[in-house]
FIKE-62952 format. One record per residue (C-alpha): residue number from 1; chain; x, y, z. Coordinates in Angstrom, 1 decimal. Example, Ala and Ser with C-alpha at 12.3 -4.5 7.8 and 13.67 -1.06 7.14 Angstrom:
2
<pt vexmi="1" drenvo="A" xx="12.3" yy="-4.5" zz="7.8"/>
<pt vexmi="2" drenvo="A" xx="13.7" yy="-1.1" zz="7.1"/>
# end
This chain:
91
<pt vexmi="1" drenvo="A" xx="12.2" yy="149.6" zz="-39.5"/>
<pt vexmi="2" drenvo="A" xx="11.6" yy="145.7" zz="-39.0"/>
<pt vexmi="3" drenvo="A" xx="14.2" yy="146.1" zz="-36.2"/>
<pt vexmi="4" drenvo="A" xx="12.4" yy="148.8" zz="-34.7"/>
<pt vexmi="5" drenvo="A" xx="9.3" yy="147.0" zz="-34.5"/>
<pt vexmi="6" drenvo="A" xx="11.2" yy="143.7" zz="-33.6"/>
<pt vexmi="7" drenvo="A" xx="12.3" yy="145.8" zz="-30.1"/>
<pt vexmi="8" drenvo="A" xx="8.5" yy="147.4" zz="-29.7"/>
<pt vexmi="9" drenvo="A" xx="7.3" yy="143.7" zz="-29.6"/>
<pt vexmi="10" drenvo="A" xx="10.0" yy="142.6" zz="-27.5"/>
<pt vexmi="11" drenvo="A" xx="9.4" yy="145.8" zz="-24.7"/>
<pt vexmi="12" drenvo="A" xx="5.4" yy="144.7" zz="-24.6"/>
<pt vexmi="13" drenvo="A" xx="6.2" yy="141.0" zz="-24.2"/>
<pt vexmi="14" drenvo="A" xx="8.8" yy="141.3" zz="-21.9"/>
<pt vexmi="15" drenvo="A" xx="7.4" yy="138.2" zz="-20.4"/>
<pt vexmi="16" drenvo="A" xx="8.6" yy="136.5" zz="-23.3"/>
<pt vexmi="17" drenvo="A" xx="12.4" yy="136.8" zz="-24.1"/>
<pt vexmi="18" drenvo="A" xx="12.7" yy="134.0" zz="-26.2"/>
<pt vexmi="19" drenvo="A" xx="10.3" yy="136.0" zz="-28.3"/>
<pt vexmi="20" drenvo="A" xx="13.2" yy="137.9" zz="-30.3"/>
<pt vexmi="21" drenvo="A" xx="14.5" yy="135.1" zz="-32.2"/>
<pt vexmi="22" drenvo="A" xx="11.3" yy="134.0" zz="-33.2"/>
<pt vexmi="23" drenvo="A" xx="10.3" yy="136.7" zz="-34.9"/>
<pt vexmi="24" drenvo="A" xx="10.9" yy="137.3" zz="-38.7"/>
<pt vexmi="25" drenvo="A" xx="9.0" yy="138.9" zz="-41.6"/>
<pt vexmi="26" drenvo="A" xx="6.4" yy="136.4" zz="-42.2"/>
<pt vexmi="27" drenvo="A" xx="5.1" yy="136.4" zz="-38.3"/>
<pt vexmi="28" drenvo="A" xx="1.7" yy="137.6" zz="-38.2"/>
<pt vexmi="29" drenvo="A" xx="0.8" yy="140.3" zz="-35.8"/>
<pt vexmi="30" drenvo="A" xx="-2.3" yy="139.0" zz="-34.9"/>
<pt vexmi="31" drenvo="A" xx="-1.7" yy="135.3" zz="-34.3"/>
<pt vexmi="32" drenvo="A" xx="1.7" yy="135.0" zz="-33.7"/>
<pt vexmi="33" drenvo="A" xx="2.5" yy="136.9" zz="-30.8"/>
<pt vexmi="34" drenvo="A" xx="-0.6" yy="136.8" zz="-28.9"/>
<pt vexmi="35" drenvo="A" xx="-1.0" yy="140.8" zz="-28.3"/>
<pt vexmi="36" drenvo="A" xx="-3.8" yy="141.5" zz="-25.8"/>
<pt vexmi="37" drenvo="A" xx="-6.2" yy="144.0" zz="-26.8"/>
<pt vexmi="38" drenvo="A" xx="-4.6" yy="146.7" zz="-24.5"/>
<pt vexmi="39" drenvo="A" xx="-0.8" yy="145.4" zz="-25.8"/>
<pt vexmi="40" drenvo="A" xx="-2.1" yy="146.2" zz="-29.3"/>
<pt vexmi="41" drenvo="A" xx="-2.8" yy="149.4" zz="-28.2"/>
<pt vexmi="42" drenvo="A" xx="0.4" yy="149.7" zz="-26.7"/>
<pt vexmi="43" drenvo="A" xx="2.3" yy="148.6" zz="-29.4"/>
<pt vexmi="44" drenvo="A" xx="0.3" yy="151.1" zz="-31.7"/>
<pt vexmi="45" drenvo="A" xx="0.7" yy="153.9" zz="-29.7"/>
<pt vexmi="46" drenvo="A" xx="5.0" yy="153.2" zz="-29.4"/>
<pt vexmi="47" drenvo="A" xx="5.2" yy="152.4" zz="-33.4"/>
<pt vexmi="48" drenvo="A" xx="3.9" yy="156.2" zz="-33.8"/>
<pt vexmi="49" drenvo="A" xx="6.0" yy="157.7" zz="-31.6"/>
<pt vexmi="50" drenvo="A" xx="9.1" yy="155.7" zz="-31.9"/>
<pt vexmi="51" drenvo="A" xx="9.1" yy="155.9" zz="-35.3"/>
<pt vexmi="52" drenvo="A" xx="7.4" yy="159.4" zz="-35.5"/>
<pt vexmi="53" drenvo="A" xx="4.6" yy="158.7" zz="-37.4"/>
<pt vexmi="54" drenvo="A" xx="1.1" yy="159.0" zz="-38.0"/>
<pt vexmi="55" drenvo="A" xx="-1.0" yy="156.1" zz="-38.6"/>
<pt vexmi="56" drenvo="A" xx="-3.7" yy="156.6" zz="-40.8"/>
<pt vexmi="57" drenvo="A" xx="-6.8" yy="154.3" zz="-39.1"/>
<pt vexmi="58" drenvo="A" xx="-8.9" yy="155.3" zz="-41.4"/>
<pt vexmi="59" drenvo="A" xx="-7.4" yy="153.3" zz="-44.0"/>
<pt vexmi="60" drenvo="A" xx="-5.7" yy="150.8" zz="-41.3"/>
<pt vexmi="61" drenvo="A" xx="-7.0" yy="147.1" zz="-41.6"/>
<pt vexmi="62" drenvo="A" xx="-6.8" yy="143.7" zz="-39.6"/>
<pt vexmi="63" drenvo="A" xx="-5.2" yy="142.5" zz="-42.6"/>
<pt vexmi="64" drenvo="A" xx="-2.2" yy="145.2" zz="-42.5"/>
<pt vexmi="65" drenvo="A" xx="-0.9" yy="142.6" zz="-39.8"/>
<pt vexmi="66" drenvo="A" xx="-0.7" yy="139.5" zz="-41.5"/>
<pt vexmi="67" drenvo="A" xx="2.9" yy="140.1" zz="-41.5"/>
<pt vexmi="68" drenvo="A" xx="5.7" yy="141.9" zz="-40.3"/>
<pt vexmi="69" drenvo="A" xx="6.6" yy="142.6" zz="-43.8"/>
<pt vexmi="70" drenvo="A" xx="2.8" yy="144.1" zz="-44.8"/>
<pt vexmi="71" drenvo="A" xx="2.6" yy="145.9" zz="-41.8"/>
<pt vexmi="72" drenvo="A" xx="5.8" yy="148.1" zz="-43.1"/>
<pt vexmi="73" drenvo="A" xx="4.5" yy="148.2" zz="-46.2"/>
<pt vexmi="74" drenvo="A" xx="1.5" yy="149.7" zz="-45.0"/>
<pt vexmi="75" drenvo="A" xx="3.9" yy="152.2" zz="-42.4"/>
<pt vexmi="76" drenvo="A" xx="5.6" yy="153.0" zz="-45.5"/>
<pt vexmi="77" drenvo="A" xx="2.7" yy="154.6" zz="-46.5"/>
<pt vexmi="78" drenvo="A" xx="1.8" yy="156.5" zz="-43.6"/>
<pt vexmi="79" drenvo="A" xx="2.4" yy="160.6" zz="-42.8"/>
<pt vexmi="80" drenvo="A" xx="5.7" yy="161.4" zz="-41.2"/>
<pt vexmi="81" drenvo="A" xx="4.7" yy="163.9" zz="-37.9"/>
<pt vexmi="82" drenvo="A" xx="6.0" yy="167.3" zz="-38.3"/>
<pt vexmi="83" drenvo="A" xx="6.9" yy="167.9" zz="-35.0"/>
<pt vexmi="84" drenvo="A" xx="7.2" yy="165.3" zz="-32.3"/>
<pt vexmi="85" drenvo="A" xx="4.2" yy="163.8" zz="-30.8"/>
<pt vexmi="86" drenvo="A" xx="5.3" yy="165.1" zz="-27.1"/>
<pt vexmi="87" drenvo="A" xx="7.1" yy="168.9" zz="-26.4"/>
<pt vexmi="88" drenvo="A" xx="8.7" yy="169.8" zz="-23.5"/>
<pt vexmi="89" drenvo="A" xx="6.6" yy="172.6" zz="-21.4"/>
<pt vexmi="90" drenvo="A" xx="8.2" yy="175.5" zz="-20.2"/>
<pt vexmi="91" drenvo="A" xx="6.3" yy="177.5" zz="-18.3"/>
# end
């Protein structure tokens, strides 16, 4: 998972490729990386779908990203999606 969330960073701060090897369990979300409002989004929004789940905000804290390594944890606690988040349409 911390890999998965290592490239989510890395796609929103593209800006920023020495970003990668900078990262590491102990980098706070919230100071570290210097997420934008609407790259927080982002990044919320990808973790969902590219790790199919659901993210339960109503228990979801600005403390969950203290840390890589508590943001998993609290992940690791989130619903799985029972289908994915986007179908294909056929009409």
């Amino acid at each position: 998972m911390y890999d998965k969330l290592v490239d989510i960073l890395c796609s929103i701060k593209e800006d920023q490729p020495e970003l990668r090897q900078s990262l590491s369990l102990e980098t706070d979300l919230n100071n570290d990386i210097g997420l934008d409002s609407l790259q927080m989004i982002q990044f919320m929004l990808k973790v969902e779908e590219q790790l199919n789940l659901i993210i339960d905000y109503d228990n979801f804290d600005y403390e969950h990203l203290q840390s890589i390594q508590t943001f998993i944890t609290f992940l690791n606690h989130c619903q799985q999606q029972e289908l994915p988040m986007y179908e294909n349409v056929n009409p």
